[in-house]
Z-matrix of the N, CA and C atoms (Angstrom, degrees):
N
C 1 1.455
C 2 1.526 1 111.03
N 3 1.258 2 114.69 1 -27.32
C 4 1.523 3 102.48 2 -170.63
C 5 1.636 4 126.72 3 -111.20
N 6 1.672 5 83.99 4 0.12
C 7 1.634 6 94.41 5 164.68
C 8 1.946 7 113.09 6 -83.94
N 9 1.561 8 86.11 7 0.66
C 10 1.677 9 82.23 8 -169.01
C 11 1.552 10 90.40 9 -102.08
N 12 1.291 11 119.72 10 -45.96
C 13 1.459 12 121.26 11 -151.11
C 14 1.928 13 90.71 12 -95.43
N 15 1.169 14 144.56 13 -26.16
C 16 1.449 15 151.49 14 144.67
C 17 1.262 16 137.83 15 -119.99
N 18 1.739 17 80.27 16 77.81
C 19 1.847 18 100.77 17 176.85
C 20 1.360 19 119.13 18 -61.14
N 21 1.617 20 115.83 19 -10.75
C 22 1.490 21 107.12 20 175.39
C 23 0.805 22 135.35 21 -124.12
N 24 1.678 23 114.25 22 35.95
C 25 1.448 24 150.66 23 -146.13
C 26 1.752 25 80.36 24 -94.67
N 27 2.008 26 97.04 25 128.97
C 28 2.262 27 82.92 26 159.01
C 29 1.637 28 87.31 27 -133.59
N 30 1.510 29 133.61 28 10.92
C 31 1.275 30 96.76 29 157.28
C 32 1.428 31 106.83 30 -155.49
N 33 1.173 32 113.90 31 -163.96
C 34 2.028 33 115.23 32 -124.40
C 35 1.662 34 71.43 33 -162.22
N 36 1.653 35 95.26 34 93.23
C 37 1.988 36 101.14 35 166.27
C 38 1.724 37 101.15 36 -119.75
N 39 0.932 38 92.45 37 125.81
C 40 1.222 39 114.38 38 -175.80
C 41 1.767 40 106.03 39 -91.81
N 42 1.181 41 130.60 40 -8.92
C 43 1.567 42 153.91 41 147.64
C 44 1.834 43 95.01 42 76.85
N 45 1.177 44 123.17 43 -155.86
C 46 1.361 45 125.35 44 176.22
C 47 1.418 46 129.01 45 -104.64
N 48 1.318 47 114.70 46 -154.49
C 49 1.340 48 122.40 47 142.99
C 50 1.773 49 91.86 48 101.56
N 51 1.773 50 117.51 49 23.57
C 52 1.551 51 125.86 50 124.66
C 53 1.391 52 108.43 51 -2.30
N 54 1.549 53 122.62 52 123.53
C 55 1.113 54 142.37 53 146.36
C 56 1.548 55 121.56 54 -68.24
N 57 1.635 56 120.51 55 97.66
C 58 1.124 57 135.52 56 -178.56
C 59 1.351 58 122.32 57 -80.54
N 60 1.437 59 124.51 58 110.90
C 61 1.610 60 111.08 59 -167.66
C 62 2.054 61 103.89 60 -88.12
N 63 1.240 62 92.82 61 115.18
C 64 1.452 63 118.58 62 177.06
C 65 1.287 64 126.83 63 -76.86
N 66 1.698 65 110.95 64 -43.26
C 67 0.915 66 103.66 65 -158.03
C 68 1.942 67 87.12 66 -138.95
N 69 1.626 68 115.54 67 -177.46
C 70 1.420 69 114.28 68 -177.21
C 71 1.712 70 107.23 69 -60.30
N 72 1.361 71 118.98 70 -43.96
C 73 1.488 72 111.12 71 -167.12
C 74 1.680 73 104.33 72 -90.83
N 75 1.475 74 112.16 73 -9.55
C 76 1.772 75 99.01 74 165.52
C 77 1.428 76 118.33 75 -38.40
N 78 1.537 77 112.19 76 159.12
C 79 1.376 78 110.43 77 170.59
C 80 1.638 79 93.34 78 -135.96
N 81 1.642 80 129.32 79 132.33
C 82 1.110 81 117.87 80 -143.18
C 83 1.644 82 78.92 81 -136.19
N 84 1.838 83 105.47 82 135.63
C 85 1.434 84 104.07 83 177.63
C 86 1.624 85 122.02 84 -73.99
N 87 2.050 86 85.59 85 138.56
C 88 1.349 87 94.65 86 166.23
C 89 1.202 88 121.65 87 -52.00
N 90 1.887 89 139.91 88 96.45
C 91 0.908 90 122.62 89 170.11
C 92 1.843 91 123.55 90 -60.03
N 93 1.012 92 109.31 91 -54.96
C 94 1.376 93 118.26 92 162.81
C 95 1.779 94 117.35 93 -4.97
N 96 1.417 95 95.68 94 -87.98
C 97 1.316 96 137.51 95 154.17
C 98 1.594 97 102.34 96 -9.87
N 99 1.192 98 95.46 97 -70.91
C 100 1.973 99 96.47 98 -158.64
C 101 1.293 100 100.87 99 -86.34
N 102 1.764 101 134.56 100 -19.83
C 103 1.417 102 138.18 101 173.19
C 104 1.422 103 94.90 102 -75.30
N 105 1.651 104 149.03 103 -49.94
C 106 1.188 105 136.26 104 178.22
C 107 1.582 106 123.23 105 -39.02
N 108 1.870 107 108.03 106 -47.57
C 109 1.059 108 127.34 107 169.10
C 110 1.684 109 127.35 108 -57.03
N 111 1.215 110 112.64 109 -31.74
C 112 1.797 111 143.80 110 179.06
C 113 1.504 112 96.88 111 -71.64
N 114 1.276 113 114.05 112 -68.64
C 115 1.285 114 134.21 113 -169.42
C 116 1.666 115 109.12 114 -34.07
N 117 1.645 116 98.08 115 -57.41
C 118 1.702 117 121.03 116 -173.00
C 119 1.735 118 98.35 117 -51.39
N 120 1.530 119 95.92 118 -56.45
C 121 1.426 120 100.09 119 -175.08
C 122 1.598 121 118.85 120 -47.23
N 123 1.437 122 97.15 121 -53.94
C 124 1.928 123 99.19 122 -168.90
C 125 1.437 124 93.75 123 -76.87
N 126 1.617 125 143.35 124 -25.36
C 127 1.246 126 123.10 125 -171.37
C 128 1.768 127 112.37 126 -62.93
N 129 1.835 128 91.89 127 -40.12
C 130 1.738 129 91.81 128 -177.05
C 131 1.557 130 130.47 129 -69.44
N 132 1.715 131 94.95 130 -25.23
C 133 1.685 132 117.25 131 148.78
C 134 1.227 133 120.86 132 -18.22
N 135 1.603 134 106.15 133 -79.57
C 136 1.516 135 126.15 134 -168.14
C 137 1.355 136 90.26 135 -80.43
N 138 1.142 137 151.58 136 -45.38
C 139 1.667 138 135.18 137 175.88
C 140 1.341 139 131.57 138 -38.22
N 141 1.711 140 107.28 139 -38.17
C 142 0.873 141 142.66 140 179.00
C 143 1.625 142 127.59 141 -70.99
N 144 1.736 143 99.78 142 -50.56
C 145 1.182 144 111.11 143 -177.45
C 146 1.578 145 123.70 144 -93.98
N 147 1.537 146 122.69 145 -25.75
C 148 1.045 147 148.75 146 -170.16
C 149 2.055 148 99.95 147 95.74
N 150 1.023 149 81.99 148 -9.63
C 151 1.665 150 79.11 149 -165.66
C 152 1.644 151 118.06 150 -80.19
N 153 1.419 152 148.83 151 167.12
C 154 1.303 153 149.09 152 156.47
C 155 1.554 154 128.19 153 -95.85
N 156 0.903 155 126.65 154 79.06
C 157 1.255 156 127.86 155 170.08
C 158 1.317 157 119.90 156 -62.36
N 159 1.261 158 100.45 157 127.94
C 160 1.914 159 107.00 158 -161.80
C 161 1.934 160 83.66 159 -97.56
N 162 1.617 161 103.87 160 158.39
C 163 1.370 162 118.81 161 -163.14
C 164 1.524 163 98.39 162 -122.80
N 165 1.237 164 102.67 163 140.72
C 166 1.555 165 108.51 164 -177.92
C 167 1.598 166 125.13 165 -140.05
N 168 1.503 167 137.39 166 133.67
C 169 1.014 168 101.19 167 139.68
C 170 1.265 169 102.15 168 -158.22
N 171 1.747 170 104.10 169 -174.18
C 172 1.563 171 120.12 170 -160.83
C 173 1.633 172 103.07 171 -88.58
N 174 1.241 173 133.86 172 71.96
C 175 1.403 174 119.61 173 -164.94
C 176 2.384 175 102.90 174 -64.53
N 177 1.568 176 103.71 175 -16.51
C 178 1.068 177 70.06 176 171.87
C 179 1.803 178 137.92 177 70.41
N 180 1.626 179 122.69 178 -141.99
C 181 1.391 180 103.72 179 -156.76
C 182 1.981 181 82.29 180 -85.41
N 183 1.141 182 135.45 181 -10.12
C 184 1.468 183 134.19 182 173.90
C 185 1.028 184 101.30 183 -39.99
N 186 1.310 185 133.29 184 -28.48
C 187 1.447 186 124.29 185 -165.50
C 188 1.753 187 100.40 186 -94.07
N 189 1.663 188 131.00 187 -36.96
C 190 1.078 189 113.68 188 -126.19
C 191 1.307 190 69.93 189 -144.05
N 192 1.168 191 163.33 190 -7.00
C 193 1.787 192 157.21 191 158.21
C 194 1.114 193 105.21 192 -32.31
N 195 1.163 194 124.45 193 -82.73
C 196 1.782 195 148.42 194 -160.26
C 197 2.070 196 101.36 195 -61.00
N 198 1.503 197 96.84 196 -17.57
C 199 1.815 198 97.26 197 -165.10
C 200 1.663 199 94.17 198 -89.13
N 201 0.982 200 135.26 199 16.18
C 202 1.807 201 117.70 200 179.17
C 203 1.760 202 92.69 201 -148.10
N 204 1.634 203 116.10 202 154.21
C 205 0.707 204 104.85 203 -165.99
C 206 1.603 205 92.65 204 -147.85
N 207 1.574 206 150.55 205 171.48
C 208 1.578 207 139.37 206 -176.16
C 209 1.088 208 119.30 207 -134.29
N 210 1.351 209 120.93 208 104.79
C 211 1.669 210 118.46 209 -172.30
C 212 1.169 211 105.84 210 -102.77
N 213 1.664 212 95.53 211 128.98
C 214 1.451 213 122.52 212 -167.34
C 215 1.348 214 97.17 213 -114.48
N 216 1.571 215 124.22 214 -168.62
C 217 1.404 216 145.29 215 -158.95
C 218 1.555 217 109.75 216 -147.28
N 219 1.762 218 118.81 217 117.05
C 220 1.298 219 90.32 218 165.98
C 221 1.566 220 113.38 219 -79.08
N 222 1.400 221 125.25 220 154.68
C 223 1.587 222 152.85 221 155.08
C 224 1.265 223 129.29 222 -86.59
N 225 1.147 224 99.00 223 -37.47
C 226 1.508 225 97.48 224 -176.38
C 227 1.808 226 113.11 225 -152.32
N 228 1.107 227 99.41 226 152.77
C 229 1.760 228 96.59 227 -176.72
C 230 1.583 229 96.14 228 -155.94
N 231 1.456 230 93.43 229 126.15
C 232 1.937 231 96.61 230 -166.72
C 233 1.405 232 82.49 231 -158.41
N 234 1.608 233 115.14 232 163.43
C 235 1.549 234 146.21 233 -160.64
C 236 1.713 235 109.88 234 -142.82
N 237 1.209 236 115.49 235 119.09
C 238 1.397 237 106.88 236 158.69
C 239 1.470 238 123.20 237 -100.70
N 240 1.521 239 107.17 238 17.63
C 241 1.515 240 106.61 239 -176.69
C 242 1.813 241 95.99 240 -83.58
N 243 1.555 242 105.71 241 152.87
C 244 1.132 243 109.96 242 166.55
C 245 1.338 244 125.41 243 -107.32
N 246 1.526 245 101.03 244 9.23
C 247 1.850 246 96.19 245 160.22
C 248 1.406 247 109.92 246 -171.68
N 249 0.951 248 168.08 247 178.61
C 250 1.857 249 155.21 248 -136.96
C 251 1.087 250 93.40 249 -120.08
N 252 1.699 251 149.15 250 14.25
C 253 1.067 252 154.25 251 -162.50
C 254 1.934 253 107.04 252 -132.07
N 255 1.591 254 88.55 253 -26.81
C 256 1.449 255 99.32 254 -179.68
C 257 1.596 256 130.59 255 -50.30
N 258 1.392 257 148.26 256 74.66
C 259 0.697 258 117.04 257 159.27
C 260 1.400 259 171.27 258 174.81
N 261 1.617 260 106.39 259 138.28
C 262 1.077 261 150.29 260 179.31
C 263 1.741 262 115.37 261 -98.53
N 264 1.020 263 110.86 262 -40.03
C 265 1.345 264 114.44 263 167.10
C 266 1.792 265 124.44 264 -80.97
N 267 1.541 266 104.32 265 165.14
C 268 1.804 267 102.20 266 -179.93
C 269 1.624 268 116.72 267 -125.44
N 270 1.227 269 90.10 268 174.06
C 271 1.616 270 82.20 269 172.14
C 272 1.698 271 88.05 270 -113.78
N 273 1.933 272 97.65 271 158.13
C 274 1.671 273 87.50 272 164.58
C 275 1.456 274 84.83 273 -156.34
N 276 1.753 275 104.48 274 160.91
C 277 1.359 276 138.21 275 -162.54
C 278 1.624 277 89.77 276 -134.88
N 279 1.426 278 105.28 277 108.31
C 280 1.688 279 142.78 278 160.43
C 281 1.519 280 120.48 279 -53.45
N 282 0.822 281 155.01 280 39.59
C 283 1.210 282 152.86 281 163.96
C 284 1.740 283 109.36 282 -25.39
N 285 1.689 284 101.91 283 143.54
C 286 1.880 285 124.95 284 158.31
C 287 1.182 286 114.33 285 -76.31
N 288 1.707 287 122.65 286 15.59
C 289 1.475 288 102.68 287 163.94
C 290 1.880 289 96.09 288 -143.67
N 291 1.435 290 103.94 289 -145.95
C 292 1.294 291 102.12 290 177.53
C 293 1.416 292 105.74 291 157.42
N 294 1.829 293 118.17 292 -155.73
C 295 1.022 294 116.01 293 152.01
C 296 1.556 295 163.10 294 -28.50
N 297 1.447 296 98.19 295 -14.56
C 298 1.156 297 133.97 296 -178.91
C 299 1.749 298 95.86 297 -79.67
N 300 1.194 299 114.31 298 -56.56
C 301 1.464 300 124.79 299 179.12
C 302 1.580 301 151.79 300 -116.80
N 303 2.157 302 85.32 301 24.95
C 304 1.159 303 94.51 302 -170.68
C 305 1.449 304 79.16 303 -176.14
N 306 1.538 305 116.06 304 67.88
C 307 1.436 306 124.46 305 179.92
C 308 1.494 307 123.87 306 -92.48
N 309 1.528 308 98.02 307 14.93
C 310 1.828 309 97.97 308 163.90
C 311 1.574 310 120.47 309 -85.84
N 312 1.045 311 128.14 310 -7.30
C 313 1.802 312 119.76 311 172.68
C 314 1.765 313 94.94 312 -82.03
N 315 1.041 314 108.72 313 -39.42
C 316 1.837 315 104.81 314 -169.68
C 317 1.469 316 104.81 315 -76.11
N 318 1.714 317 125.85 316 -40.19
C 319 1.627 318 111.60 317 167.00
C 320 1.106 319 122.92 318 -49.09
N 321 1.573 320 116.71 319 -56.21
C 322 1.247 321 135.47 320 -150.83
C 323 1.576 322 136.61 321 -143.10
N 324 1.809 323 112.45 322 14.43
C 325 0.788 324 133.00 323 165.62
C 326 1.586 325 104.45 324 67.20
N 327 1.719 326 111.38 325 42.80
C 328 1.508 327 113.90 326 175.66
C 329 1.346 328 111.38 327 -81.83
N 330 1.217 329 129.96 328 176.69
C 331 1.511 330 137.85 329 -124.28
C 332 1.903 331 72.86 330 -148.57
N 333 1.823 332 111.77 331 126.57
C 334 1.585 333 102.52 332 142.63
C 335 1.592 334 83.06 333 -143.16
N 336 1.447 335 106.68 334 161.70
C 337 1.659 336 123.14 335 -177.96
C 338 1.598 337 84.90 336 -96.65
N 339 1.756 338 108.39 337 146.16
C 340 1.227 339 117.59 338 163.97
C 341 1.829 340 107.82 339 -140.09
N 342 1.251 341 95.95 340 130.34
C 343 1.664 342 118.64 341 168.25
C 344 1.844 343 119.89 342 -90.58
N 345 1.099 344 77.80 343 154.15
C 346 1.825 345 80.95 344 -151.94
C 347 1.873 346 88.62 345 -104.67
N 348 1.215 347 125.84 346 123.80
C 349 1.352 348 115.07 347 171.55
C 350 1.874 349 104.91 348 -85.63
N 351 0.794 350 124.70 349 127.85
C 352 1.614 351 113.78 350 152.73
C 353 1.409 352 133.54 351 -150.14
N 354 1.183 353 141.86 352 155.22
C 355 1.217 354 133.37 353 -160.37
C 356 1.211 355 118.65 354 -64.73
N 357 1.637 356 111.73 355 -50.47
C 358 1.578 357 135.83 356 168.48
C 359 1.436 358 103.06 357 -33.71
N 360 1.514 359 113.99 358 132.37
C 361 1.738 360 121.15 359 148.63
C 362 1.722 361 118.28 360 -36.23
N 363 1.655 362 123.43 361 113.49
C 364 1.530 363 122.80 362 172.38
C 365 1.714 364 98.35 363 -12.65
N 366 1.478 365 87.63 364 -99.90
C 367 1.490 366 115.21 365 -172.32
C 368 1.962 367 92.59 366 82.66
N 369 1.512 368 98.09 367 -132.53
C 370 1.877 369 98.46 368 -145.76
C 371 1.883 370 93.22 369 -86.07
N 372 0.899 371 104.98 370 161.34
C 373 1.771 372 111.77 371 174.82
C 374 1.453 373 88.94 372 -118.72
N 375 1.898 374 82.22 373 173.29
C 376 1.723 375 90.47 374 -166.95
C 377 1.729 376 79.21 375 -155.59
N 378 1.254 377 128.86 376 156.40
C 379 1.443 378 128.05 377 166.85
C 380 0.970 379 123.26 378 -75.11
N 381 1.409 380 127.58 379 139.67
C 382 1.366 381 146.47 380 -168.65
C 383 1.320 382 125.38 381 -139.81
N 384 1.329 383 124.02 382 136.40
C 385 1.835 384 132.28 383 175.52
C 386 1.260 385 97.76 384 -91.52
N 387 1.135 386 101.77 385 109.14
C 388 1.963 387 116.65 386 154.12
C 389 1.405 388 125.41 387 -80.02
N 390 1.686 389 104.45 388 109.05
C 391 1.646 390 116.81 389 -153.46
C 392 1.759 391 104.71 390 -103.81
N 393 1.171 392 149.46 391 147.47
C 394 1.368 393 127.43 392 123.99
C 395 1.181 394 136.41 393 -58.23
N 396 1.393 395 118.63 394 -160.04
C 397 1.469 396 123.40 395 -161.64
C 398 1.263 397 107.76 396 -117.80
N 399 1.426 398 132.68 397 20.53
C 400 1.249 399 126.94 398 -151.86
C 401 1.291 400 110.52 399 -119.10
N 402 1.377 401 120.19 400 -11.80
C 403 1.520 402 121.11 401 167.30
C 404 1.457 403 103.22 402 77.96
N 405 1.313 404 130.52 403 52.69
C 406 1.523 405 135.69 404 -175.70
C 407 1.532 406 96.32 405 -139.45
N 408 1.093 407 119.23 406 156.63
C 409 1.725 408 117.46 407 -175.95
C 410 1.679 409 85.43 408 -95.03
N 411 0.756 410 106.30 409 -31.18
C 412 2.279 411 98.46 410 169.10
C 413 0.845 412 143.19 411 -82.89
N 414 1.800 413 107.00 412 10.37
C 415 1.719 414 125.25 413 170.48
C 416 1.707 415 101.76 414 -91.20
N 417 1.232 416 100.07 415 78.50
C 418 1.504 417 112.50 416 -170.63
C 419 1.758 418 105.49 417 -123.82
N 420 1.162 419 111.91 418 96.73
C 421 1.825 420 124.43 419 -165.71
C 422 1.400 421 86.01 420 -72.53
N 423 1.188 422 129.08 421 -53.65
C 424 1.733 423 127.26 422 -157.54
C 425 1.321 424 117.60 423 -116.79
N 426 1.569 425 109.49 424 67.53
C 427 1.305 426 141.48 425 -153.63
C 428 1.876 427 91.14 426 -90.02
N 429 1.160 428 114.28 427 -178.96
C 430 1.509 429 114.03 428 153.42
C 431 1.306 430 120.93 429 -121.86
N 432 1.511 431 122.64 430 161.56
C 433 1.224 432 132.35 431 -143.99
C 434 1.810 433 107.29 432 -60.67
N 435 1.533 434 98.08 433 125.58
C 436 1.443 435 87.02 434 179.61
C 437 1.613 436 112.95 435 88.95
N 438 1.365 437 130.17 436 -50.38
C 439 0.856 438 164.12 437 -110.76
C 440 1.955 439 107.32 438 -110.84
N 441 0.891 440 118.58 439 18.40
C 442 1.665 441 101.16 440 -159.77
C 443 1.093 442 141.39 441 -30.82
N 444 1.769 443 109.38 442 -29.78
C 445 1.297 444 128.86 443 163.94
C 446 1.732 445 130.94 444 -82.25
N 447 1.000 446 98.19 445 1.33
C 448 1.466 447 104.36 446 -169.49
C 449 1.916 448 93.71 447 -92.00
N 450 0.955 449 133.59 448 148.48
C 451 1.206 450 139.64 449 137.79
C 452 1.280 451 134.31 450 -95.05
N 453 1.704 452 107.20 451 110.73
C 454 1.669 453 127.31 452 166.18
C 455 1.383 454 100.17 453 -68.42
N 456 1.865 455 117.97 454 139.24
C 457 1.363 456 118.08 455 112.34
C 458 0.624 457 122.42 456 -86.07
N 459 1.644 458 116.05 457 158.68
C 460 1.608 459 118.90 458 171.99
C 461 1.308 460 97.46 459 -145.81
N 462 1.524 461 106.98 460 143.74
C 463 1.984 462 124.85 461 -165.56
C 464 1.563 463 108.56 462 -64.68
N 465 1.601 464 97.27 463 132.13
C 466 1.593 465 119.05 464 -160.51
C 467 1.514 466 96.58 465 -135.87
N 468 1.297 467 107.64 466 117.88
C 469 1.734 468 119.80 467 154.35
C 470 1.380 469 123.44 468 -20.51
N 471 1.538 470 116.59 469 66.15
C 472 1.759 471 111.16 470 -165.62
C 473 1.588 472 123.77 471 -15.49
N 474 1.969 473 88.97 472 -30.36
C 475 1.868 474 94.67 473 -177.92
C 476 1.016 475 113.11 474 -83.07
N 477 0.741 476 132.69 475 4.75
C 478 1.528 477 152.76 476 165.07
C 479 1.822 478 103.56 477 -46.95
N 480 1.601 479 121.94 478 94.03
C 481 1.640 480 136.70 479 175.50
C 482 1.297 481 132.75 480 -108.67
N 483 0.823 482 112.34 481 175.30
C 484 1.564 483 125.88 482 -178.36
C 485 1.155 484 109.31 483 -66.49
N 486 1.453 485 113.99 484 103.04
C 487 1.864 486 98.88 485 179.09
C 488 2.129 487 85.10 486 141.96
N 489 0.903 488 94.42 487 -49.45
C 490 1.561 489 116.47 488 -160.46
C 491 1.764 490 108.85 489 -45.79
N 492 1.313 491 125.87 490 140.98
C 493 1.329 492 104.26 491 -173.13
C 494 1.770 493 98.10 492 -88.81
N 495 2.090 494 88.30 493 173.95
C 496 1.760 495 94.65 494 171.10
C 497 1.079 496 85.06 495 -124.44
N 498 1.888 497 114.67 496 158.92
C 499 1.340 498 97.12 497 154.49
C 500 1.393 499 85.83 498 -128.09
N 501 1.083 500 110.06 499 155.04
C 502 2.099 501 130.02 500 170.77
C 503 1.627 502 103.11 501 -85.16
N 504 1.019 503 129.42 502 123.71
C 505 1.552 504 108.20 503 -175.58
C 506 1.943 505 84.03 504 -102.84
N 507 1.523 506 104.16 505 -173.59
C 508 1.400 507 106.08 506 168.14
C 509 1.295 508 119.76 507 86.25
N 510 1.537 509 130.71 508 7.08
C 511 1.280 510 137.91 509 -128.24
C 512 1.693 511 88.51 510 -138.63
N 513 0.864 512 124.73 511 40.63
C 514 1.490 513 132.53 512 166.56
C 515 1.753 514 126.04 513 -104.37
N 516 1.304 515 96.89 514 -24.38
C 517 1.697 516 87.40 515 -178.62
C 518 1.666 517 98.50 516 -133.32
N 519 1.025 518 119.64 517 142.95
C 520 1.906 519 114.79 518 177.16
C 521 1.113 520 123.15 519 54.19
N 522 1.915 521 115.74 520 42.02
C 523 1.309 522 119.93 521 176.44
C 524 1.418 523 85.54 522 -137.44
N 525 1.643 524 149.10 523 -75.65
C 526 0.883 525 158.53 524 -161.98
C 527 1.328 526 105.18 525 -44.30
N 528 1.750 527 113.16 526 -71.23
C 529 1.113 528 113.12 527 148.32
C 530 1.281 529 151.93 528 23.50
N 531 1.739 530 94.77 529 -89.12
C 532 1.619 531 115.89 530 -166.88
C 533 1.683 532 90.50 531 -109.41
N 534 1.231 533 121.91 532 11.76
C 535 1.860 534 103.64 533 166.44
C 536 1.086 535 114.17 534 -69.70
N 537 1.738 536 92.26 535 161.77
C 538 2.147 537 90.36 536 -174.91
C 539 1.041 538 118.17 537 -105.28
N 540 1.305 539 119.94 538 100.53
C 541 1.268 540 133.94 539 -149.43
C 542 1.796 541 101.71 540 -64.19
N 543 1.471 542 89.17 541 115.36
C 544 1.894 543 109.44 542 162.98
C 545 1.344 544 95.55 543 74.67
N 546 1.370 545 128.49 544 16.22
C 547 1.893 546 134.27 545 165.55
C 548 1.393 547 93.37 546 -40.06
N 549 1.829 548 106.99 547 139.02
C 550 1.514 549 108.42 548 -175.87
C 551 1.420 550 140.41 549 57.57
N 552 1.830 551 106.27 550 -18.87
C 553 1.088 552 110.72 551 -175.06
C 554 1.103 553 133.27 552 102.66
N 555 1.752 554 108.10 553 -9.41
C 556 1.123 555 125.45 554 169.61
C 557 1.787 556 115.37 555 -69.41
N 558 1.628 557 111.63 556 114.92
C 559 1.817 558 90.95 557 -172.80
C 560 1.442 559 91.20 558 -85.21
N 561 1.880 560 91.27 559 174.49
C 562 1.209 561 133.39 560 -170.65
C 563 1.506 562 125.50 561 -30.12
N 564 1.283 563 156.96 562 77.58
C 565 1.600 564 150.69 563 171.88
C 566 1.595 565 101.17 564 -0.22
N 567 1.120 566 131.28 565 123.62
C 568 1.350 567 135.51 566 169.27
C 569 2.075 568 99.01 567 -64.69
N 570 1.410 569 104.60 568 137.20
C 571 1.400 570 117.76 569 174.38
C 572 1.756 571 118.24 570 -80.93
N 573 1.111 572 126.39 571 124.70
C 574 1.498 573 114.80 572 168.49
C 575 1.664 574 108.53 573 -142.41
N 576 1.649 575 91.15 574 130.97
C 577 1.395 576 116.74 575 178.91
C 578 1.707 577 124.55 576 -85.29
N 579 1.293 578 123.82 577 94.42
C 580 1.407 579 113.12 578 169.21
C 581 1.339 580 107.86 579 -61.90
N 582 1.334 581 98.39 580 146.84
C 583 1.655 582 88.97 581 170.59
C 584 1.997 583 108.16 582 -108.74
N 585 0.896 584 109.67 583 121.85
C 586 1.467 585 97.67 584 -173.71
C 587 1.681 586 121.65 585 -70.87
N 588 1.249 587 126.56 586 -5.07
C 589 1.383 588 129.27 587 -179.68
C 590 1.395 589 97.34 588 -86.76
N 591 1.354 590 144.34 589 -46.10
C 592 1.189 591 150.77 590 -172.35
C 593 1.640 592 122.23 591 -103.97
N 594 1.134 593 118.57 592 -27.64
C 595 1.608 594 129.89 593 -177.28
C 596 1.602 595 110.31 594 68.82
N 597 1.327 596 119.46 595 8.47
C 598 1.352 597 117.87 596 147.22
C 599 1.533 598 132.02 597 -72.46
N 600 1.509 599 96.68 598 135.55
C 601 1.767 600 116.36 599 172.58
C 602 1.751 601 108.25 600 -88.31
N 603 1.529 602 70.47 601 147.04
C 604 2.112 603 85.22 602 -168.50
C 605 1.994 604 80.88 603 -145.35
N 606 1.461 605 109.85 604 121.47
C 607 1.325 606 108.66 605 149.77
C 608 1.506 607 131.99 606 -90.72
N 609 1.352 608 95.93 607 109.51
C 610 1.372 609 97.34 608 173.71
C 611 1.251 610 158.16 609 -86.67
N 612 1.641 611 92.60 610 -3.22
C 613 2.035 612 119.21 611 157.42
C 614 0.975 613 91.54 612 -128.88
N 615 1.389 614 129.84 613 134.00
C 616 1.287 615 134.80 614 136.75
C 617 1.724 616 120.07 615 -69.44
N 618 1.159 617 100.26 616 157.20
C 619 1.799 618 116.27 617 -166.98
C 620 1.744 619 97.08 618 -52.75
């Protein structure tokens, strides 16, 4: 059809919008995979037509998702279970940031993995709701897939305290972005650039 209806077609964009795995339950496209499949297509194209269709695409935040990452603070660490047997009740871990700056679990029930820095030895985990700071029943970091309303735990270093860092990994493309700038009043996360040829830091927003 399209050698007839665009005879003067020379390239074949296949555009973006790659599935980036962010978080542990992402499933992130085989690029490989689906260019092998593309490939077959435009090779039998040009076999066909005499012609070459050049192949393209916008991979976009694929490239730049996985490269930034948001270190947060825990604040608070509180339980509504009423006994280690309980349950009906949760544990949850408070975070200094949230929705305000990382508003894809609250749109759209996106997926980021977060590591807990702390001084204390791991040792045993126990499940935990990862909250923001924003006082919204939809500043919910550890949402389930898709899901905004649903609440995930996911297993946290019991020693895991107040003071302790988070980091959000995944936080490179459509978080910076789409934050709501000065939501609540909270200002802006200060920006910092590693540079990877040199391993020098340069801040490039301040807080």
């Amino acid at each position: 059809m399209i050698e007839s209806h665009y005879p003067d077609v020379e390239v074949f964009n296949l555009g973006g919008g790659f599935k980036v795995a962010r978080g542990d339950l992402d499933k992130a496209t085989d690029v490989a995979e689906m260019a092998a499949s593309v490939l077959q297509l435009v090779d039998a194209f040009n076999a066909k037509t005499g012609r070459h269709l050049r192949l393209e695409i916008e991979p976009g935040s694929f490239l730049v998702a996985n490269c930034g990452v948001l270190i947060s603070e825990v604040i608070d660490k509180v339980t509504t279970k009423k006994s280690p047997e309980d349950t009906e009740g949760r544990n949850f871990l408070k975070l200094n940031t949230g929705l305000n700056e990382v508003t894809r679990p609250a749109l759209y029930g996106a997926q980021h993995s977060i590591k807990f820095l702390s001084a204390a030895p791991a040792g045993e985990t126990e499940e935990y709701v990862i909250v923001g700071h924003c006082c919204e029943s939809g500043d919910l970091i550890t949402c389930a897939p898709g899901d905004s309303d649903e609440i995930r735990a996911v297993p946290v270093a019991k020693s895991v305290a107040i003071g302790d860092l988070a980091v959000l990994k995944g936080t490179g493309a459509y978080c910076s972005a789409m934050s709501l700038k000065n939501y609540n009043s909270f200002p802006e996360a200060a920006e910092v650039l590693l540079r990877a040829d040199t391993g020098a830091i340069d801040i490039i927003r301040h807080r």
